[in-house]
mmCIF entry with sequence, helices, sheets and N, C-alpha, C, O atoms, coordinates in Angstrom:
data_MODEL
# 
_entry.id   MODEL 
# 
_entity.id                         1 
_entity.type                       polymer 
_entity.pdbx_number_of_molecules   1 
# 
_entity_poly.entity_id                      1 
_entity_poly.type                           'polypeptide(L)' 
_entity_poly.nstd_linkage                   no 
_entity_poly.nstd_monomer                   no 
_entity_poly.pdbx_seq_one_letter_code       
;(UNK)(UNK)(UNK)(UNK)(UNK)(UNK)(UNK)(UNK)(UNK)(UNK)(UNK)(UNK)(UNK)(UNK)(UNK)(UNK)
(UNK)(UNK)(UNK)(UNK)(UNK)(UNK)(UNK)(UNK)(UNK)
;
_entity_poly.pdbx_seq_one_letter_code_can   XXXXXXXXXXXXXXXXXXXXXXXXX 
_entity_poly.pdbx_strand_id                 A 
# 
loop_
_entity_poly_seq.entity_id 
_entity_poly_seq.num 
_entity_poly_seq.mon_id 
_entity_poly_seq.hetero 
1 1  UNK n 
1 2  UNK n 
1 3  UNK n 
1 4  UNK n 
1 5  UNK n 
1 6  UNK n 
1 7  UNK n 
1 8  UNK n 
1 9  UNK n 
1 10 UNK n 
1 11 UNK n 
1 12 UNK n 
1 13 UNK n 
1 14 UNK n 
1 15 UNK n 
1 16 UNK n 
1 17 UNK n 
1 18 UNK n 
1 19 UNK n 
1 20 UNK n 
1 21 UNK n 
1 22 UNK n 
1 23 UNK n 
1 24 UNK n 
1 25 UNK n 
# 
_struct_asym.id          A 
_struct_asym.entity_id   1 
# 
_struct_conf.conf_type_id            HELX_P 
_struct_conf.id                      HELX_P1 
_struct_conf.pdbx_PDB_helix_id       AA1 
_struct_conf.beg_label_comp_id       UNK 
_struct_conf.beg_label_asym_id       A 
_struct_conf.beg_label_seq_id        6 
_struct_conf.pdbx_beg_PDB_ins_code   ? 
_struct_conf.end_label_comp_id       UNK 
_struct_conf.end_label_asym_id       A 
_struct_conf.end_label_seq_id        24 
_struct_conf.pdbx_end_PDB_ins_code   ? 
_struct_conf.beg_auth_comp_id        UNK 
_struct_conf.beg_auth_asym_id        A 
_struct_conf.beg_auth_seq_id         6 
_struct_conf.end_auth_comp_id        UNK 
_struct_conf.end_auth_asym_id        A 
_struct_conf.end_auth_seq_id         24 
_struct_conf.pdbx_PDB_helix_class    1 
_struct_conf.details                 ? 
_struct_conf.pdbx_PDB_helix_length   19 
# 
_struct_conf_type.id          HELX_P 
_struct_conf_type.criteria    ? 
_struct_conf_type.reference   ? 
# 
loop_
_atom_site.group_PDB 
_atom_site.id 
_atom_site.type_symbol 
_atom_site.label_atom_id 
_atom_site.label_alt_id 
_atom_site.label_comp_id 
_atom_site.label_asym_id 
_atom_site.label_entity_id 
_atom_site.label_seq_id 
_atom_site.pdbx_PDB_ins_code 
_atom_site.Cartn_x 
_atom_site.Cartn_y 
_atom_site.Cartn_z 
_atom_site.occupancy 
_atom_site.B_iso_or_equiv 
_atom_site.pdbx_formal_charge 
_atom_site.auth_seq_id 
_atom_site.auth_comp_id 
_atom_site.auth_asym_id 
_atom_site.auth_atom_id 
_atom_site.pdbx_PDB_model_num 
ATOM 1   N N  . UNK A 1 1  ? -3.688  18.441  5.065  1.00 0.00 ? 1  UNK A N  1 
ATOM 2   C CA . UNK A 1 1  ? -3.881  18.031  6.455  1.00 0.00 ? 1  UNK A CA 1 
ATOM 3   C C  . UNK A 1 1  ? -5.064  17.062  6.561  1.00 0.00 ? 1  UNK A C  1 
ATOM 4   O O  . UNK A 1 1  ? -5.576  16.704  5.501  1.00 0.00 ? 1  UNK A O  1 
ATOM 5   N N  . UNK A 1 2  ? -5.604  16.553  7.821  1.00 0.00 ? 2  UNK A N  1 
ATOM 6   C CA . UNK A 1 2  ? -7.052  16.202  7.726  1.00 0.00 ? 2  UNK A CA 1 
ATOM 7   C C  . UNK A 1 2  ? -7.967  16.630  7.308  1.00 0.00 ? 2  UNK A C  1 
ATOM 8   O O  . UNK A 1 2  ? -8.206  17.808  7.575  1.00 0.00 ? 2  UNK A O  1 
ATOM 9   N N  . UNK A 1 3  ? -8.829  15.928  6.524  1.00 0.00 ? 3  UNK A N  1 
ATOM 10  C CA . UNK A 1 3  ? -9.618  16.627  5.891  1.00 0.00 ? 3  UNK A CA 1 
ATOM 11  C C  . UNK A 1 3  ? -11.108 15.479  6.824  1.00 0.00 ? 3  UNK A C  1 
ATOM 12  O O  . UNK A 1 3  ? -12.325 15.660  6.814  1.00 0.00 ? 3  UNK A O  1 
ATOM 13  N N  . UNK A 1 4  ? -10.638 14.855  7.211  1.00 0.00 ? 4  UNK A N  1 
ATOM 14  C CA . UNK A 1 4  ? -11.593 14.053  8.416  1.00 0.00 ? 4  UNK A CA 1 
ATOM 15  C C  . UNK A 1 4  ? -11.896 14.479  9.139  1.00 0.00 ? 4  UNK A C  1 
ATOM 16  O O  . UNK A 1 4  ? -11.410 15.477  9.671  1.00 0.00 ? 4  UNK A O  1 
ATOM 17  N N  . UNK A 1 5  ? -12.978 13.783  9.491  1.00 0.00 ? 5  UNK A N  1 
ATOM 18  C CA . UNK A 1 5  ? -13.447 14.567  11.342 1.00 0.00 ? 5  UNK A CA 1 
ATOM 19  C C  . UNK A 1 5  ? -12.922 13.716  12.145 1.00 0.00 ? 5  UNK A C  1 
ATOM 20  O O  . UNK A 1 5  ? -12.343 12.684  11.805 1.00 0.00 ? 5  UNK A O  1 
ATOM 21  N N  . UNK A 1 6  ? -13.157 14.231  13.600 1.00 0.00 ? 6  UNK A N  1 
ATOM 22  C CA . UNK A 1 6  ? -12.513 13.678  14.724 1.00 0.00 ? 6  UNK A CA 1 
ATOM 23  C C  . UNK A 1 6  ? -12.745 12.479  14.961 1.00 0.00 ? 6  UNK A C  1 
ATOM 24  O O  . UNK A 1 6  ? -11.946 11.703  15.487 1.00 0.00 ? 6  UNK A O  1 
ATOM 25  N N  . UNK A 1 7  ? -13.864 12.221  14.593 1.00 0.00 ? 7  UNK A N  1 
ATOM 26  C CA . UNK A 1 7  ? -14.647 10.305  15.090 1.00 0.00 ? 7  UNK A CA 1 
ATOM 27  C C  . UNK A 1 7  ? -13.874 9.892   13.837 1.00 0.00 ? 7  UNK A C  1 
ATOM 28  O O  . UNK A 1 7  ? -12.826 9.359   14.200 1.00 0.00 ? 7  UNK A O  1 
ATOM 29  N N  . UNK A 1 8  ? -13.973 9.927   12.554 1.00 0.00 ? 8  UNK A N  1 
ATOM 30  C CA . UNK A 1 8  ? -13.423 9.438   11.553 1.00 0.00 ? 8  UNK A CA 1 
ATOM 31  C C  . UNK A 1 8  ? -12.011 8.890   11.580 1.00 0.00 ? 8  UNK A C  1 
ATOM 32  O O  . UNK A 1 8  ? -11.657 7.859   11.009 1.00 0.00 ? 8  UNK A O  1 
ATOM 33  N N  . UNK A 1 9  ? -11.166 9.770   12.377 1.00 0.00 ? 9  UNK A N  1 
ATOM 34  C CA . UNK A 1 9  ? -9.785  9.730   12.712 1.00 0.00 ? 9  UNK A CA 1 
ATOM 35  C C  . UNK A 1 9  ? -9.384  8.811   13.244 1.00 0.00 ? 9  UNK A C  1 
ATOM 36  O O  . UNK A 1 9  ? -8.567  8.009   12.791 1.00 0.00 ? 9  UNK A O  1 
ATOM 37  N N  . UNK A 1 10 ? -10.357 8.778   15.198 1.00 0.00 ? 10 UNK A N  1 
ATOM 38  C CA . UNK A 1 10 ? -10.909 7.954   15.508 1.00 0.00 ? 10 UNK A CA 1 
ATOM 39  C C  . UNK A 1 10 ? -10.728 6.265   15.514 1.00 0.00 ? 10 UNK A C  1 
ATOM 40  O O  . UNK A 1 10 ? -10.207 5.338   16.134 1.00 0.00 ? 10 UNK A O  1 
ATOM 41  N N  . UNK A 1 11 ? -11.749 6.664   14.087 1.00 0.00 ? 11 UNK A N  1 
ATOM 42  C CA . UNK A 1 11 ? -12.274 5.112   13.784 1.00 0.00 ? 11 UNK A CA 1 
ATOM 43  C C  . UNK A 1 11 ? -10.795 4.962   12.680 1.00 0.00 ? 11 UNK A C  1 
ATOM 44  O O  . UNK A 1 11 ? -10.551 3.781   12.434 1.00 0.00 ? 11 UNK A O  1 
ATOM 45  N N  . UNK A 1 12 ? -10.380 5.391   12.396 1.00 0.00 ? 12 UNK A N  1 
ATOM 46  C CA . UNK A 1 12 ? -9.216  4.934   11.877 1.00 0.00 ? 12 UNK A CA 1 
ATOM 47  C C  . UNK A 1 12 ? -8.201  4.127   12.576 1.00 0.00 ? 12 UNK A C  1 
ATOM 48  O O  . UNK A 1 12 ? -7.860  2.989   12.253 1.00 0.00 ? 12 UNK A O  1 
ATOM 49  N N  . UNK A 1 13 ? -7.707  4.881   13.654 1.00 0.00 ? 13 UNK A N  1 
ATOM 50  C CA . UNK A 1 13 ? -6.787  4.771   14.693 1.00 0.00 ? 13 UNK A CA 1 
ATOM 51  C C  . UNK A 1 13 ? -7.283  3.407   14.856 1.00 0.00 ? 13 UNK A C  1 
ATOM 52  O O  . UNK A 1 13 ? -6.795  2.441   14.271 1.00 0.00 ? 13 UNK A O  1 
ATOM 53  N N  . UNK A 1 14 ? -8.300  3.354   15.695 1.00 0.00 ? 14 UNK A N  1 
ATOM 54  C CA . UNK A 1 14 ? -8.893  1.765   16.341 1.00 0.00 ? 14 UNK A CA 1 
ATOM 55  C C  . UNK A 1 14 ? -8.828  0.793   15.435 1.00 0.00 ? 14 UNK A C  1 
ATOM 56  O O  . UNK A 1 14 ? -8.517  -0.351  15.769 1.00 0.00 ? 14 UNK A O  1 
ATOM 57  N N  . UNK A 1 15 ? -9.102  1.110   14.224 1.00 0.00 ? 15 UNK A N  1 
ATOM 58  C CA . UNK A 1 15 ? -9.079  -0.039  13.280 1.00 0.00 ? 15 UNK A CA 1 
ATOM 59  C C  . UNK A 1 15 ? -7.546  -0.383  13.117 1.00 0.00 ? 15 UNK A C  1 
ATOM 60  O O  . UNK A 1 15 ? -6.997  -1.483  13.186 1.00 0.00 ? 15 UNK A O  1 
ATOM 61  N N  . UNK A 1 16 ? -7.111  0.630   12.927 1.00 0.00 ? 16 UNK A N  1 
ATOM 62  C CA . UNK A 1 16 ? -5.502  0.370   12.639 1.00 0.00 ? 16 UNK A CA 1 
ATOM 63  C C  . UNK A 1 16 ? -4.479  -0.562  13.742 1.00 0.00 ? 16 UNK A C  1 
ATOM 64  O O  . UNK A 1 16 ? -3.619  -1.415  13.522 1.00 0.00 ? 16 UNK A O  1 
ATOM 65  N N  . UNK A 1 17 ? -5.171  0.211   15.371 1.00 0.00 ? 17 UNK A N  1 
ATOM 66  C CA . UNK A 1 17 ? -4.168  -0.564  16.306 1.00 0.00 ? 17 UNK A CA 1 
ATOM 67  C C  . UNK A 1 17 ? -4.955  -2.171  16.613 1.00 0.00 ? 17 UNK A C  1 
ATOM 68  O O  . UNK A 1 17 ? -4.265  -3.072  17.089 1.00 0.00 ? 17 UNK A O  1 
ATOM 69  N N  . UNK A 1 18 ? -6.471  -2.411  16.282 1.00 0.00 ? 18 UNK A N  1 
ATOM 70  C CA . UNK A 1 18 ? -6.904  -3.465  16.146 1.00 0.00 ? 18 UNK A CA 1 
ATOM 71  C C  . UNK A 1 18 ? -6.200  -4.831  15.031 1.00 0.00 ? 18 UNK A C  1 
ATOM 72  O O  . UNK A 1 18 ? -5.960  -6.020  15.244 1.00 0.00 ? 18 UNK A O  1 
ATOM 73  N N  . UNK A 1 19 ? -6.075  -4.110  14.042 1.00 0.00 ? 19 UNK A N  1 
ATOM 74  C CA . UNK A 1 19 ? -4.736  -4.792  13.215 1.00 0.00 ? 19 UNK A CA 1 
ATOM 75  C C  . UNK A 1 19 ? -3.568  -5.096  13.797 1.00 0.00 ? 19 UNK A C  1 
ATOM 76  O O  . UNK A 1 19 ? -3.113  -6.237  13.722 1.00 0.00 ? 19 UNK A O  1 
ATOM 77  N N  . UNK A 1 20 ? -3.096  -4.352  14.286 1.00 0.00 ? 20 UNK A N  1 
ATOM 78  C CA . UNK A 1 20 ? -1.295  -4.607  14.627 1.00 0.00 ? 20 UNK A CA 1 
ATOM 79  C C  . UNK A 1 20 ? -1.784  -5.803  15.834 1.00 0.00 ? 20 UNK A C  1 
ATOM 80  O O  . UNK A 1 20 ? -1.207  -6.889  15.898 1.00 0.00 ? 20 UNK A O  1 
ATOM 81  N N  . UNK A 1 21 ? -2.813  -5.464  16.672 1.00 0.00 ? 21 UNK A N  1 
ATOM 82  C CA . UNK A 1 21 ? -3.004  -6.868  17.797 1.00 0.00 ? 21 UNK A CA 1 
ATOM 83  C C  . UNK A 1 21 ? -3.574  -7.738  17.090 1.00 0.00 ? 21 UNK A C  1 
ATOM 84  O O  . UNK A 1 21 ? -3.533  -8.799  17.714 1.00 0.00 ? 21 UNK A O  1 
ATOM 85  N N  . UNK A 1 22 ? -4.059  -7.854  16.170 1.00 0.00 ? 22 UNK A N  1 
ATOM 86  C CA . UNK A 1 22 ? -4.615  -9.193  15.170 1.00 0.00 ? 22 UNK A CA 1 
ATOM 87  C C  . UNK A 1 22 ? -2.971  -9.844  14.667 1.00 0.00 ? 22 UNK A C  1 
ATOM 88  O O  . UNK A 1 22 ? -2.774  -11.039 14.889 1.00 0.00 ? 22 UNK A O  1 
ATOM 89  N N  . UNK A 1 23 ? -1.952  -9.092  14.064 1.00 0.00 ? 23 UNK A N  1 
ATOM 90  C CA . UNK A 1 23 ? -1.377  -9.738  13.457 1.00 0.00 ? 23 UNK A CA 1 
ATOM 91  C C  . UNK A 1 23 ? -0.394  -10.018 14.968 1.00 0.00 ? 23 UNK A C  1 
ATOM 92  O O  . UNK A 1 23 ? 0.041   -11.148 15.190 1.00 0.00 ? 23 UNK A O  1 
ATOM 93  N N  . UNK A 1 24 ? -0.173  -9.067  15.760 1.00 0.00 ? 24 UNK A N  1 
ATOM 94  C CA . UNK A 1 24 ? 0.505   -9.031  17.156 1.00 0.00 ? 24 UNK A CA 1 
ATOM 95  C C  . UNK A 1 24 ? 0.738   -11.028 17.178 1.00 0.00 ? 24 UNK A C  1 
ATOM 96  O O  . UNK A 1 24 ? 1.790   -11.667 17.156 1.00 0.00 ? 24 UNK A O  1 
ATOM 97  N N  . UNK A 1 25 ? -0.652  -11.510 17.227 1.00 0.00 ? 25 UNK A N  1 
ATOM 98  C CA . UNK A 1 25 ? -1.265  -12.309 18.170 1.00 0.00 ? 25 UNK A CA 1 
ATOM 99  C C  . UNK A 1 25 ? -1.139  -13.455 16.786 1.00 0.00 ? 25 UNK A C  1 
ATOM 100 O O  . UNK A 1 25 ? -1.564  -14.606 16.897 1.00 0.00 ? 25 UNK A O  1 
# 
């Protein structure tokens, strides 16, 4: 399972959907 913490997760997520609108665009 996660072995992350919640901010870690987080900062994953954001980075990740920050990508899809980088390449989105």
């Amino acid at each position: 399972m996660w072995t992350k913490t919640a901010d870690q997760i987080l900062e994953s997520i954001a980075r990740y959907c920050t990508r899809i609108n980088d390449s989105g665009h």
